[in-house]
N, C-alpha and C positions, 0 to 999 in steps of 0.2 A: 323148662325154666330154671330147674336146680344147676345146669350147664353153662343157661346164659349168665346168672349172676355166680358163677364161679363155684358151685358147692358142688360134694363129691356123691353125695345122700340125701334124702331129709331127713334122718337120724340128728345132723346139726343144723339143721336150718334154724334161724332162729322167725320170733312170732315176726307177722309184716309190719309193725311199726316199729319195729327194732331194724326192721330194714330202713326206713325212711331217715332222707341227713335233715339234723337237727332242725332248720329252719321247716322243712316239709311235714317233718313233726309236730312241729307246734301249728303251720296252717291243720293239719289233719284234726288236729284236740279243739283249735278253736273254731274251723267254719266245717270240714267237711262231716264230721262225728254229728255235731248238731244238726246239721243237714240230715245226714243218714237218718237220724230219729225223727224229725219231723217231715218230710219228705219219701223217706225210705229209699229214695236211690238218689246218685250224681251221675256225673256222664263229663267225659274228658275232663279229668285232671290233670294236670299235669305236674309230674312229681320226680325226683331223682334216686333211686333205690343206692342202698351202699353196694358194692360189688368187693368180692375178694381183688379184685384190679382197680378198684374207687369208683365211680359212680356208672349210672344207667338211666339216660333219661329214657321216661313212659312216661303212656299215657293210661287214667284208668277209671275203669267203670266200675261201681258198687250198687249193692243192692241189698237190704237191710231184710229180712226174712219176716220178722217184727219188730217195726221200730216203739221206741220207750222200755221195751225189754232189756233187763240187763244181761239177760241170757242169751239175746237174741244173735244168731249168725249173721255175719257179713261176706256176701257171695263178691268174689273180683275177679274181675276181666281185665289182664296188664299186655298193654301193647307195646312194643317196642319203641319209641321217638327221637332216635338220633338222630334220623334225616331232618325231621321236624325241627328239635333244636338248633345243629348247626344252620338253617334256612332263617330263621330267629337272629342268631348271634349273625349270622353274615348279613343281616337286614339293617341289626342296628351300629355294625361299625359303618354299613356306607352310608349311614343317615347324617352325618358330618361332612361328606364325601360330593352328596346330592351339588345338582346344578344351583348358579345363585337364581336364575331365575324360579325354579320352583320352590326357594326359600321365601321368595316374594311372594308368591302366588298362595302360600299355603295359608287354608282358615286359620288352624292355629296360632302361627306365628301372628299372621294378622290381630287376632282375637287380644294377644298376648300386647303386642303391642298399641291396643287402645287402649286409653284410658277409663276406668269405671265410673261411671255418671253415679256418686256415691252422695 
């Protein structure tokens, strides 16, 4: 892992949410931290680590050792997801792309376009 995100050691690694970019940060402080303590585990998140070359999408599993502890350890399992992402972004540039008929066909837009009996 010290190779994939570009480090020579763990002598400088820094702690894992000093790895996460900002926005992944703060999901982490406000759903998944809470999660870990009432729950004690999550399972695929997905999240974008800094890289000495700039980011690394994963995905990642945790598991809280004892959650409410403030001592307690946080065991992670990071998986790689850049096919995953690019599969994603390549989904949602051709969703503009899509045929007209399946723009008509689709619940959503349907939904969207009725009006709410308010």
């Amino acid at each position: 892992m010290l190779e994939w995100l570009g480090f020579d050691d763990d002598s400088n690694l820094p702690r894992f949410q000093s790895l996460l970019r900002l926005g992944d940060r703060f999901y982490w402080d406000t759903d998944v931290a809470p999660m870990l303590d009432m729950e004690a585990h999550v399972a695929e998140i997905a999240v974008e680590l800094a890289t000495r070359d700039g980011a690394a999408s994963v995905l990642l599993n945790a598991r809280n050792t004892n959650p409410g502890d403030s001592e307690s350890r946080i065991d992670l399992v990071i998986f790689p997801a850049e096919d995953r992402r690019n599969y994603e972004l390549e989904l949602l540039s051709a969703w503009p792309r899509r045929p007209k008929a399946t723009r008509a066909t689709s619940p959503a837009v349907s939904r969207r376009n009725t009006p709410t009996p308010y």
